[in-house]
LOVO-579974 format. One record per atom (N, C-alpha, C, CB): x, y, z; residue in one letter. Coordinates in steps of 0.05 Angstrom, whole numbers, plus 5000, padded with zeros to 4 digits. Glycine has a CB too. Layout:
BEGIN
XYZA
...
//
This chain:
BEGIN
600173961914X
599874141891X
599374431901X
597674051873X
597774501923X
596774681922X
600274921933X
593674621941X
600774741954X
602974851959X
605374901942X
603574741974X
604874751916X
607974871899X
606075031886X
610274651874X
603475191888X
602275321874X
601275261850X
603375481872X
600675061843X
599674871827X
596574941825X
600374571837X
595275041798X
592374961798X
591774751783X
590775161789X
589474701786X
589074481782X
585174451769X
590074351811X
585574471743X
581774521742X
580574101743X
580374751692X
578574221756X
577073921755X
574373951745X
576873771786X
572173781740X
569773761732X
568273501745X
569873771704X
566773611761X
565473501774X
562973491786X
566373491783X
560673351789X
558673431796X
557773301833X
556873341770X
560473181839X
560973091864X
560873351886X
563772931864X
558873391899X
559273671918X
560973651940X
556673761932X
561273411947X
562273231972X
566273251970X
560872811966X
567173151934X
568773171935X
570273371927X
568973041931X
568273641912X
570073871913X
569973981935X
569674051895X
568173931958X
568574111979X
571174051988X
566474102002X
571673811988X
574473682004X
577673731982X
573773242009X
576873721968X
579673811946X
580374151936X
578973651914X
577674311936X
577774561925X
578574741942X
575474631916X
578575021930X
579275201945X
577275391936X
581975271944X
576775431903X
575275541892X
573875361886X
575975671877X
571375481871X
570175341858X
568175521837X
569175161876X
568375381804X
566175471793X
564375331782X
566575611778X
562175471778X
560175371767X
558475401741X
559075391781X
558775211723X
557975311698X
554775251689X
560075191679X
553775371679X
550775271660X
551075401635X
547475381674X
550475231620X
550075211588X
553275431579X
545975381573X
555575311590X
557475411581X
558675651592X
556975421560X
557275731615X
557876021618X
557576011646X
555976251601X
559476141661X
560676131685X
558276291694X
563776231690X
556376111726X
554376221734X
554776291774X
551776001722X
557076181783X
557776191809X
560776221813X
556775961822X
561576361823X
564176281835X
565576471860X
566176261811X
567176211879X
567576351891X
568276121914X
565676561891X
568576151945X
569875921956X
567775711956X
570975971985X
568275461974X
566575271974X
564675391991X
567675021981X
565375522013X
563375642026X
560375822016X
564975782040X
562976012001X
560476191986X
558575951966X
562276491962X
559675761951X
558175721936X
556175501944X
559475691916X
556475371973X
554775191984X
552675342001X
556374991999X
552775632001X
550675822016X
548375931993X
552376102032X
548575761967X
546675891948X
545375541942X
548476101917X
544775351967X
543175211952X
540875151936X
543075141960X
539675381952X
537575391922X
537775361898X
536475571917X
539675571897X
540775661863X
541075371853X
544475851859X
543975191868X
544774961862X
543274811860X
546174881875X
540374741869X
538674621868X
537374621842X
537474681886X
536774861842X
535974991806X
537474891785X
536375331800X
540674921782X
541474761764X
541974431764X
543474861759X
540074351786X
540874071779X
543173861796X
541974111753X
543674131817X
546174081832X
545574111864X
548574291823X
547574021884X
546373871907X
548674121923X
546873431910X
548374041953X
550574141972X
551873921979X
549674301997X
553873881995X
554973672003X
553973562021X
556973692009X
553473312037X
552073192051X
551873352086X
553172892047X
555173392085X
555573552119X
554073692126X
557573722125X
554773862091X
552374092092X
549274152102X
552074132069X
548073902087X
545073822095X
544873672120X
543673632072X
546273612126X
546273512160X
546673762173X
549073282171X
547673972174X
549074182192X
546474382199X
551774342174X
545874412163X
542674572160X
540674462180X
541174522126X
540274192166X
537674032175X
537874082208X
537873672165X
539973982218X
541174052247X
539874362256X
544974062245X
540074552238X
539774832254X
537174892246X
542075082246X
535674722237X
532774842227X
531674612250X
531574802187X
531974482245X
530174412272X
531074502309X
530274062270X
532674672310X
533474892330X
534874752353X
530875052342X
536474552329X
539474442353X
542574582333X
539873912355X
542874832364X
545074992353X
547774812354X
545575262372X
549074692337X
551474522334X
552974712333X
551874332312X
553474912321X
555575082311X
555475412325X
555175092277X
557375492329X
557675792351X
554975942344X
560976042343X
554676012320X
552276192307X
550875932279X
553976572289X
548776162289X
546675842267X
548376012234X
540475872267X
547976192222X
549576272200X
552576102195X
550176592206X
554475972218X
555875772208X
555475592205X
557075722214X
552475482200X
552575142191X
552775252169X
550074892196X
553175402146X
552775472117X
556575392114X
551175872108X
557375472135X
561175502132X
561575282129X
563175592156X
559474972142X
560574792152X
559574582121X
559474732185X
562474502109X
562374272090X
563474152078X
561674282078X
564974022095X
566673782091X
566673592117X
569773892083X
566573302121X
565873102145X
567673312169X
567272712139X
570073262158X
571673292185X
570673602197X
575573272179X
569973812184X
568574032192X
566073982212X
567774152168X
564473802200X
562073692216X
563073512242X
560073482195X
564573382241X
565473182251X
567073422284X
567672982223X
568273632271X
568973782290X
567373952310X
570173912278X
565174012287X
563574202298X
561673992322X
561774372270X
560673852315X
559373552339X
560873612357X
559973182332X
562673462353X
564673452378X
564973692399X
567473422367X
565073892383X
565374102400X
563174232429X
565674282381X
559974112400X
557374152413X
557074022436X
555274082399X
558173752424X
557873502448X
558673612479X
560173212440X
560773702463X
562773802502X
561174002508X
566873962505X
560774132494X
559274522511X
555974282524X
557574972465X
554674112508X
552174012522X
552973812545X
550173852500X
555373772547X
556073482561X
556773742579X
558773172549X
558573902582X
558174192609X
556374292621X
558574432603X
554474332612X
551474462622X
550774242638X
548774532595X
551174002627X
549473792638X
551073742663X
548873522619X
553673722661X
554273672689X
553773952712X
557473552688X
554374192696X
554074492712X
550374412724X
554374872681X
548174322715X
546074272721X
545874022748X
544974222695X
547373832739X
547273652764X
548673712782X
547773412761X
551273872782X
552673972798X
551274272821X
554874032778X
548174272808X
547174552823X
548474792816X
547374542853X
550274852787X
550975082794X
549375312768X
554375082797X
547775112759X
545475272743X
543075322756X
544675152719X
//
């Protein structure tokens, strides 16, 4: 759809699955449009979302939780907010894994 230019409105209180289907996203309370903007922008106002009643996507709270307790997964701690959808998380790991699985051998190898 998106490619024949197709929009498409949905309603949903699934954070998980508009991150993975949307492009935009809005957000309404008591009828009246209160957020909008990408999935990104609108998963970096969890508070807010919290306030109405509404969640971040799970990646999301893994990615956070991940950078508050001061394991950098992602290039800059400001992109775990970017990061929210699995395969995003799922990428960003992977990536960590190798840069920590490097050090570790650059360390046994003596060249740290």
């Amino acid at each position: 759809l998106h490619r024949a230019g197709t929009t498409m409105v949905m309603i949903s209180h699934d954070m998980d699955e508009l991150a993975k289907i949307c492009d935009r996203i809005y957000v309404l309370a008591d009828g009246r449009t209160v957020l909008e903007g990408t999935p990104g922008t609108i998963f970096a106002q969890d508070d807010y979302l919290r306030s109405l009643g509404l969640g971040i996507p799970v990646a999301t709270q893994i990615m956070r939780t991940l950078a508050a307790q001061g394991i950098d997964v992602t290039p800059a701690p400001e992109d775990a907010a970017a990061i929210y959808t699995t395969q995003q998380a799922i990428a960003a790991l992977t990536q960590w894994l190798a840069r920590e699985q490097s050090q570790r051998n650059e360390v046994r190898n003596g060249r740290i």
